[in-house]
SEGU-328193 format. One record per residue (C-alpha): residue in three letters; x, y, z. Coordinates in pm, whole numbers, plus 32768, in hexadecimal, padded with zeros to 4 digits. Each point is the difference from the previous one (the first is absolute). Example, Ala and Ser with C-alpha at 12.3 -4.5 7.8 and 13.67 -1.06 7.14 Angstrom:
REM residues 2
R,type,X,Y,Z
R,ALA,84CE,7E3E,830C
R,SER,8089,8158,7FBE
This chain:
REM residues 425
R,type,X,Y,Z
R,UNK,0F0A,1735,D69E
R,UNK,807E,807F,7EAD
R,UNK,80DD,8141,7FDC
R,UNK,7F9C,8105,7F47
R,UNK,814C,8035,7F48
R,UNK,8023,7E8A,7F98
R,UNK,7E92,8003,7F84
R,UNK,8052,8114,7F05
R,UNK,8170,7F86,7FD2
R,UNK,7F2B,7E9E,7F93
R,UNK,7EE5,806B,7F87
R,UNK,7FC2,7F20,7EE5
R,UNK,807E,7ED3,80DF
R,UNK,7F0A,806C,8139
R,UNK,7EF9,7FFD,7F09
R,UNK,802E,7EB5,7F62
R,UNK,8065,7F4F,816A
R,UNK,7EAF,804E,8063
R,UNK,7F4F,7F9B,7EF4
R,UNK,80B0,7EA8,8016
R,UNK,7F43,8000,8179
R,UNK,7EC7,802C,7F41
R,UNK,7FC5,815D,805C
R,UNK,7EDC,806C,7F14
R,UNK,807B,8160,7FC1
R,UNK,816A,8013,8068
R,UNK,8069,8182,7F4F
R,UNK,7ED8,80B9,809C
R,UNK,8089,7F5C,814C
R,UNK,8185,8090,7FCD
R,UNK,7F6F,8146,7F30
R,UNK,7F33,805C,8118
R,UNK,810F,7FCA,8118
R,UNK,80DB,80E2,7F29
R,UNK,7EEE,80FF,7FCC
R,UNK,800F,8010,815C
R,UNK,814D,800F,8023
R,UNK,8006,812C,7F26
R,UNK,7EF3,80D4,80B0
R,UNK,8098,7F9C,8155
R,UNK,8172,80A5,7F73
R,UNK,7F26,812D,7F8E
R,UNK,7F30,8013,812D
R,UNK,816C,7FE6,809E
R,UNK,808F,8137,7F2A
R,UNK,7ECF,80ED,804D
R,UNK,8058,7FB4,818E
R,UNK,8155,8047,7FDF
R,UNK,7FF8,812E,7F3A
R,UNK,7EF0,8084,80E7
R,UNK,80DD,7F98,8106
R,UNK,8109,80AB,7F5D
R,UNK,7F32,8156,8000
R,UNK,7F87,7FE8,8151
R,UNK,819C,7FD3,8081
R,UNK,8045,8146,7F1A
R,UNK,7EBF,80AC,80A0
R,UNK,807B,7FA8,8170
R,UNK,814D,8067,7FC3
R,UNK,7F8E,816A,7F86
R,UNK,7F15,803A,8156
R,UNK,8150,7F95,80B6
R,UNK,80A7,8118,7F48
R,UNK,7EE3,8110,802C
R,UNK,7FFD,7FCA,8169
R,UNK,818B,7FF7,8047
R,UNK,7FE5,814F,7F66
R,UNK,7EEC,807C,80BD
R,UNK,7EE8,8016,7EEA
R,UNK,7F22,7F72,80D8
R,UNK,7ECA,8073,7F52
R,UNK,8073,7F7C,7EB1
R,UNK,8039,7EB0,80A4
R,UNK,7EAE,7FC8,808D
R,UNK,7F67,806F,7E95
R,UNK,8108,7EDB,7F83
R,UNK,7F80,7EFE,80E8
R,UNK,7E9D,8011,7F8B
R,UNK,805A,7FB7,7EC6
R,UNK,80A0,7ECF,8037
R,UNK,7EA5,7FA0,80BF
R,UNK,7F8C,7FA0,7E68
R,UNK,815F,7F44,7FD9
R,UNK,8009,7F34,815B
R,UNK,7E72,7FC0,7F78
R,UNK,808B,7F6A,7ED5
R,UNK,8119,7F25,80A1
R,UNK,7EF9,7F59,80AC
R,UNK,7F2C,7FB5,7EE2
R,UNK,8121,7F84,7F49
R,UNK,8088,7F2A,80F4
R,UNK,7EA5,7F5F,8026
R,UNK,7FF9,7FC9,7E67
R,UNK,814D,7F53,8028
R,UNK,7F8E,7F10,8115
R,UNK,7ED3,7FB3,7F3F
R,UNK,80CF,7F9E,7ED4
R,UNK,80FA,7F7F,8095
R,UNK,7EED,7ECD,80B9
R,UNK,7F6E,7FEE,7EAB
R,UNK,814F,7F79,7F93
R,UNK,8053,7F59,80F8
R,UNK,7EAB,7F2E,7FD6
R,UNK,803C,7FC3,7E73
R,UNK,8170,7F9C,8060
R,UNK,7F96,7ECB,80EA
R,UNK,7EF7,7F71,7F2D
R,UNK,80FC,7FF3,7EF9
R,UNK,80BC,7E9A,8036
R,UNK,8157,7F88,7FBB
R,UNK,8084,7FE5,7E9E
R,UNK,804B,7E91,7FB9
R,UNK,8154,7FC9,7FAA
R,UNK,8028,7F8E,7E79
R,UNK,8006,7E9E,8037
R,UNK,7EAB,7FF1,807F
R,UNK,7F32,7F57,7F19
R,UNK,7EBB,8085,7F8A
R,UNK,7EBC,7F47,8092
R,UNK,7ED4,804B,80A6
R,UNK,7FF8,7EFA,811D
R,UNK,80C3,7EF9,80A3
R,UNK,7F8D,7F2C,7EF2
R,UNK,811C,80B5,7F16
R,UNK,811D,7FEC,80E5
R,UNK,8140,7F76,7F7A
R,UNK,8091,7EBF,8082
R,UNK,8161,8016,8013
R,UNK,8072,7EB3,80CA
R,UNK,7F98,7EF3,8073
R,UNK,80C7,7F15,80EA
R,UNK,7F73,7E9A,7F6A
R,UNK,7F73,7FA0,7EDA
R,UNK,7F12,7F17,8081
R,UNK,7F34,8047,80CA
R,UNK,7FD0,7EFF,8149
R,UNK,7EE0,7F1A,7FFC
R,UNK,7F84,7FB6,8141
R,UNK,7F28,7E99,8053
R,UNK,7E6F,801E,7FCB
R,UNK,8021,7FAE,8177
R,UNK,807C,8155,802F
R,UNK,7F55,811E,80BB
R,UNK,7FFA,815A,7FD1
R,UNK,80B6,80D0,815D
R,UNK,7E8D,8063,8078
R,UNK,7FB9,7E8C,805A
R,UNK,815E,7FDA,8074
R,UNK,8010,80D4,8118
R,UNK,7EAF,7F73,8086
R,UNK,8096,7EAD,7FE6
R,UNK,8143,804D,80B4
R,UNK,7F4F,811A,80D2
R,UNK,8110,812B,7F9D
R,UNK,7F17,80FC,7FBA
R,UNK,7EB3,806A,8055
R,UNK,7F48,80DD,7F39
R,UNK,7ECD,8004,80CD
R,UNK,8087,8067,8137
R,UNK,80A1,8127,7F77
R,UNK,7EAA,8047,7F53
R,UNK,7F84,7FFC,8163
R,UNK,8103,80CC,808C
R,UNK,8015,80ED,7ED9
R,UNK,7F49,7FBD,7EB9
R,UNK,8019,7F53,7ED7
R,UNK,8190,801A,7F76
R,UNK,80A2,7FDF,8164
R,UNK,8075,7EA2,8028
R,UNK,807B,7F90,8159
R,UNK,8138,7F1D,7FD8
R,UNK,8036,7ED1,80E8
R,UNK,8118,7F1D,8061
R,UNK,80F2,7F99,7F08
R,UNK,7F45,80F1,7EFE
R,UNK,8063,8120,8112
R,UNK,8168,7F62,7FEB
R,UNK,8027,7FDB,7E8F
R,UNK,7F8A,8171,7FCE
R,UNK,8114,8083,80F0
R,UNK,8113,7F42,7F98
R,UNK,7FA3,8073,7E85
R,UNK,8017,8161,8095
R,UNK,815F,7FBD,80AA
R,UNK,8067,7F4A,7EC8
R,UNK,7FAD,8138,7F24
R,UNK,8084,80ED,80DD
R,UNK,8162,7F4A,8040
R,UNK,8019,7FDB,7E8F
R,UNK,7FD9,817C,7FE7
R,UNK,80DB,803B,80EA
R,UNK,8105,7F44,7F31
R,UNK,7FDD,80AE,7EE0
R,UNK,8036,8146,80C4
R,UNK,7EC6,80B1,805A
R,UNK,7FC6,80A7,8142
R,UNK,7EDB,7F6F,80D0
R,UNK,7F1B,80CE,809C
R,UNK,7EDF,8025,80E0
R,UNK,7ED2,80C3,7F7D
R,UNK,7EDC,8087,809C
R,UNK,7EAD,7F4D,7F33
R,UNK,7F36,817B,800E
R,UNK,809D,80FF,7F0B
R,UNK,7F7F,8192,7FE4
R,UNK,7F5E,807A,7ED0
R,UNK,8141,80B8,7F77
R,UNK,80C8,7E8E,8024
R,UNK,7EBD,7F99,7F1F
R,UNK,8031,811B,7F18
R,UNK,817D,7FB1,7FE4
R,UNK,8004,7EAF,7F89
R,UNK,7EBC,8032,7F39
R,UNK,7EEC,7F59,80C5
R,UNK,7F63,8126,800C
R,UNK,7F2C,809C,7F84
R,UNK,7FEA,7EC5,7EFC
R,UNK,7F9D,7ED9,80F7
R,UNK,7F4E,80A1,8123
R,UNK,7EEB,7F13,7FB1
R,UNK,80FA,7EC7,8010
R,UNK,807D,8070,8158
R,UNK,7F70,7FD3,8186
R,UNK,8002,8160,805E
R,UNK,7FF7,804B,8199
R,UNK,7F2E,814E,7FDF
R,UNK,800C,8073,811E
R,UNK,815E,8063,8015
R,UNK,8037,7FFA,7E7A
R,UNK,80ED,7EDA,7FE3
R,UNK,7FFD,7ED0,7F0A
R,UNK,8041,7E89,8055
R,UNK,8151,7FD3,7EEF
R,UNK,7FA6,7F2A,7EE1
R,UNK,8192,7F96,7FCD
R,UNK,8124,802C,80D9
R,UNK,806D,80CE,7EC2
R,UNK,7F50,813B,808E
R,UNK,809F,8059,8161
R,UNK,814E,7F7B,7F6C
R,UNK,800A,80EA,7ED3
R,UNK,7F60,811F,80E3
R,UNK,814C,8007,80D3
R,UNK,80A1,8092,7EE6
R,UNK,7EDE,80FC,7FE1
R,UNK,80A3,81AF,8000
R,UNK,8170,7F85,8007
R,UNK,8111,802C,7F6B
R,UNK,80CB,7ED9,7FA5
R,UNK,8183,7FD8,7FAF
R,UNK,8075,7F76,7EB0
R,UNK,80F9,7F1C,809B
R,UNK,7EF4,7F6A,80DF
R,UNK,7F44,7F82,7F00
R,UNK,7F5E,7EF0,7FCF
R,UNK,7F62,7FFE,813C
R,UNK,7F59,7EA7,8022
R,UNK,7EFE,7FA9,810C
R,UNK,7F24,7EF4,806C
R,UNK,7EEC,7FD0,811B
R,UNK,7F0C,7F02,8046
R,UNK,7E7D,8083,8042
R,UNK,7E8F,7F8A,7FF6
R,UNK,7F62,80A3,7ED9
R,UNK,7E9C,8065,800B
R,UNK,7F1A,8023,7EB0
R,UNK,7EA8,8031,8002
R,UNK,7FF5,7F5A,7EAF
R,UNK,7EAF,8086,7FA1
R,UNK,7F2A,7F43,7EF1
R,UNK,8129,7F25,7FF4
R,UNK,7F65,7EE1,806A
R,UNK,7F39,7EAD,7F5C
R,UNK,805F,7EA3,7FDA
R,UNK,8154,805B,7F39
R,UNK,8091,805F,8169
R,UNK,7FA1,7EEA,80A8
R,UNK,80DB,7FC6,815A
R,UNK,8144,8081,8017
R,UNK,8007,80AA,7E8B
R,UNK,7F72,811B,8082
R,UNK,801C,80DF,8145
R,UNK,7FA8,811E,80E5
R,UNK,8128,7FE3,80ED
R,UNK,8152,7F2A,7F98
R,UNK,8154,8010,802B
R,UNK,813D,8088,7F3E
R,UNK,8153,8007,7FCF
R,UNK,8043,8135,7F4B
R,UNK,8182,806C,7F59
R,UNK,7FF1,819B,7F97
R,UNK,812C,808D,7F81
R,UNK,805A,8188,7FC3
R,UNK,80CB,8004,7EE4
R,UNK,8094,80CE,7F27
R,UNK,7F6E,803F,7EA6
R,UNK,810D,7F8A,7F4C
R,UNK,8019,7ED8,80A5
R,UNK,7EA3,7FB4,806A
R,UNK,7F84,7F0E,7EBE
R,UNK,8158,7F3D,802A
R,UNK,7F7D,7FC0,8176
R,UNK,7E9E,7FB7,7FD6
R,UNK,8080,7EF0,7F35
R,UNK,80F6,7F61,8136
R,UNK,7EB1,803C,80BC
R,UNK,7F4A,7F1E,7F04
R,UNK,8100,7F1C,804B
R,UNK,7FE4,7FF6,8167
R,UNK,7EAD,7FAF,7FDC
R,UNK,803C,7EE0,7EFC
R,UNK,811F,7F88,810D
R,UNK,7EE8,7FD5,8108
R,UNK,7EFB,7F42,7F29
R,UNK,810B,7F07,7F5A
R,UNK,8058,7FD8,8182
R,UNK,7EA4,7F9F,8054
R,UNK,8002,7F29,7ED8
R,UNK,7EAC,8077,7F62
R,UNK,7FDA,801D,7E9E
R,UNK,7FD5,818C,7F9A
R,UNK,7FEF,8106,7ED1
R,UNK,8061,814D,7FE5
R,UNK,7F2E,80F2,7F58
R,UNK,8041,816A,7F63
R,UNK,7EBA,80B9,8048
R,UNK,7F38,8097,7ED9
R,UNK,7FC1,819B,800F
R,UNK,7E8B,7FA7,8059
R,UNK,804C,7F34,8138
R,UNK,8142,8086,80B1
R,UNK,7FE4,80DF,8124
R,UNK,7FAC,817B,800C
R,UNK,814E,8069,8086
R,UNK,80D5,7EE0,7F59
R,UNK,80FF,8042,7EB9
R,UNK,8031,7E78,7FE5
R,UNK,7F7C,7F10,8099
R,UNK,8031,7E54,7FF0
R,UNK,7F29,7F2C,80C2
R,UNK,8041,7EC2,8077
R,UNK,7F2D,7EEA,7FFF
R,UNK,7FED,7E8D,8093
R,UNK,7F50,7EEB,7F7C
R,UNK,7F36,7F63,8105
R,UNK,7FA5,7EB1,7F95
R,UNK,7EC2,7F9A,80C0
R,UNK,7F4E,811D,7F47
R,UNK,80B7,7FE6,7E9B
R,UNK,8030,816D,8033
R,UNK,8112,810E,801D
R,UNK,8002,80F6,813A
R,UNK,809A,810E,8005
R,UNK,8101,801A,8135
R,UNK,80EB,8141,7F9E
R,UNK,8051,8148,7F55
R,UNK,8119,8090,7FAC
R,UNK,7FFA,8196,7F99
R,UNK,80E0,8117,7F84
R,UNK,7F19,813A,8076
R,UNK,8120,80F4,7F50
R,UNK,7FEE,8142,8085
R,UNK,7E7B,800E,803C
R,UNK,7FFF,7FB5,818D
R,UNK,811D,80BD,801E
R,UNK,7F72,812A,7F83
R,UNK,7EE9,7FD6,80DF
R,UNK,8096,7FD0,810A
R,UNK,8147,8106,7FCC
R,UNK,80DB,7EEB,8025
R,UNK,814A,806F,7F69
R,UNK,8179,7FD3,800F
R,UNK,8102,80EB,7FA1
R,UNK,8163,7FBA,7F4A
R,UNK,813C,8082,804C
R,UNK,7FEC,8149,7F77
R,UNK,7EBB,8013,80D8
R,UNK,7F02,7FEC,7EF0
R,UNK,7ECF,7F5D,8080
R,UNK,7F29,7EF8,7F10
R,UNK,7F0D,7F29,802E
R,UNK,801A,7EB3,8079
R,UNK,7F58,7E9C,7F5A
R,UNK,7F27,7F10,80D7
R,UNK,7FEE,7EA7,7FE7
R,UNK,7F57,7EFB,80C6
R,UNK,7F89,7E9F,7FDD
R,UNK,7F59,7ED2,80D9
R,UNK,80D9,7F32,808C
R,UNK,7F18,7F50,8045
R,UNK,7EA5,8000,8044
R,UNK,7F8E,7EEA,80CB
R,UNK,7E9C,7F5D,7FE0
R,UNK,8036,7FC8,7E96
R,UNK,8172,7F66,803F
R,UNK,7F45,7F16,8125
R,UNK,7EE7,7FAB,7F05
R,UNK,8146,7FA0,7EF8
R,UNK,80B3,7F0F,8131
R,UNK,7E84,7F88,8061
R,UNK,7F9F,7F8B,7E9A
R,UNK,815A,7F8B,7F3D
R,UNK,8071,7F7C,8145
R,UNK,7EF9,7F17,8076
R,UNK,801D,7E89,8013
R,UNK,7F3C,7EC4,806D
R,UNK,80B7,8031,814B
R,UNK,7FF0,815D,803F
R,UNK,8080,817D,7F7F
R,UNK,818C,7FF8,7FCC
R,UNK,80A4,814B,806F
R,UNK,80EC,8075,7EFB
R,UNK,8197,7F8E,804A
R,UNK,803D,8196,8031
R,UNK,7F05,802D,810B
R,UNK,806E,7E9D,80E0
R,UNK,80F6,80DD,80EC
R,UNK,7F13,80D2,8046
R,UNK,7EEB,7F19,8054
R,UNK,7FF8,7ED4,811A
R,UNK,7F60,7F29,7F11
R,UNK,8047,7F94,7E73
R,UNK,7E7E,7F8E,7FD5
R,UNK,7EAB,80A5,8059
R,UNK,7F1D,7EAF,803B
């Protein structure tokens, strides 16, 4: 969520970052959250002053009746009836504008940092690497990783349709294997680099939605247990960053930098067609997620080592990938920057994507109060960051299709250690 004070501070900026998301009418947005503003500091000033008169009222009935004017000080009491009245009345205005901006503030999304490019769609995003010029040709023999895990029997998609529903694959023998060591792979590579590991629980509480901005933008994208108001996470990023949520940080112990590994549920509605064929696409999958609180002068310099921790892990796997700089139409709500990485799975001819990397600035953080103070004891906000590291089906589907030969699926050098067998055949 934006702050009031750096919306006017950058007005002209807030304006034009939103229009570069493709917000049709970006001023009325910010010059109605500061109309607000303004009646909610007047609405403020008639409460306080009436406040004020009510104190000076109650102090002269304390006076009357220490010296005995008893009478007088009854009279005085019904007067302030009107004033007490009044408090009321203003303290119910205030509330009322106070929601009102509140709701304008979280429908307002991040402003993209500079380098964002302009665009509309994903179509406009900005290539900025690409780990091989040439792209691998596979054989015509070649299959697509749909008919490859029928023909080694690694995954079954129709059992987890009948345990579940469509997007709920079941994973079998070495396919079970090869997921988990990719998950212990991930995770001791992370743990490397320096970030904590932690367990999360997979339901979060509607403020933990609110915090990291799930909520109230992608209600409709998550499974939501009604009954006691809890959502299914879509990302390990959400309980992780939620730790942080109402605390106070100190400078020195920043950057904090965290990882966990979680299922992530999406309900992915409309997503679906022949595009997302297989493992491209969904409801439940695991992830290795890094999140880092970091401070704000640092946090751009680290979402670029987290970039490279991410290019680390695919150059390990040996699967050709690009990195993408995400247009203003098609990064996330919350997200100041954002680069995408994609692989190139070969069966298909296409690219998938497999991670993000963001730099929320200060906009969870003000959500969620998460601040730090410095050594004078001055208390700022903090900057997010987090980033896939990795998601899995996509990263199987990369192994599946660049991998495959006439004798079988060959598991990438990084993963052998981890696995019982060098060959899925």
């Amino acid at each position: 969520m934006l702050q009031i004070s750096e919306i006017k501070l950058s007005y002209e900026k807030a304006i034009e970052g939103l229009a570069k998301r493709g917000i049709v009418n970006p001023k009325e947005m910010i010059d109605q959250v500061i109309a607000y503003d303004e009646q909610r500091k007047s609405a403020q000033n008639q409460l306080d002053q009436t406040l004020a008169e009510s104190n000076i009222k109650a102090r002269q009935i304390g006076e009357l009746m220490k010296s005995g004017q008893k009478k007088e000080a009854e009279e005085a009491k019904l007067a302030t009836a009107d004033l007490k009245n009044l408090v009321a009345q203003q303290k119910q205005a205030l509330n009322e504008i106070q929601d009102q901006l509140h709701e304008a503030l979280v429908k307002i999304p991040n402003i993209p940092n500079e380098i964002v490019p302009a665009g509309s769609s994903d179509e406009d995003n900005e290539v900025v690497y690409q780990s091989v010029n040439e792209l691998p040709v596979l054989p015509d023999t070649a299959k697509p990783h749909w008919d490859l895990i029928k023909e080694y029997d690694i995954i079954d998609f129709e059992l987890g349709n009948k345990i579940t529903g469509a997007g709920f694959p079941v994973y079998k023998g070495k396919g079970a294997k090869l997921q988990r060591a990719l998950v212990q792979y991930f995770l001791d590579q992370a743990d490397e680099a320096g970030y904590l590991e932690i367990q999360l629980p997979l339901l979060v509480n509607e403020a933990s939605g609110f915090g990291t901005g799930q909520l109230p933008d992608k209600e409709g994208q998550m499974y939501h247990a009604t009954q006691d108001n809890l959502y299914l996470i879509p990302t390990a990023e959400v309980p992780i960053t939620n730790i942080y949520r109402d605390t106070i940080l100190n400078e020195d112990d920043l950057p904090i930098k965290n990882v966990g590994y979680t299922p992530c549920f999406r309900r992915e509605a409309g997503a679906w067609g022949a595009h997302v064929r297989g493992l491209n696409r969904l409801h439940q999958f695991d992830k290795v997620e890094i999140v880092q609180i970091a401070h704000p002068d640092q946090s751009y310099q680290i979402l670029e080592a987290m970039c490279d921790h991410v290019k680390m892990l695919l150059e390990s796997l040996g699967l050709p990938y690009r990195i993408l700089k995400l247009c203003g139409g098609d990064i996330g709500f919350t997200a100041a920057l954002t680069y995408d990485f994609e692989i190139y799975a070969a069966a298909q001819k296409k690219w998938l994507e497999v991670s993000s990397v963001s730099n929320f600035e200060t906009y969870q953080a003000n959500r969620m109060k998460l601040r730090y103070k410095d050594k004078d004891n001055k208390k700022y906000l903090a900057h997010t960051l987090n980033g896939s590291a990795l998601a899995l089906p996509r990263i199987l589907v990369g192994i599946l299709e660049n991998y495959q030969t006439a004798d079988g699926i060959e598991i990438p050098v990084a993963l052998r250690d981890y696995l019982k067998f060098d060959i899925i055949n």
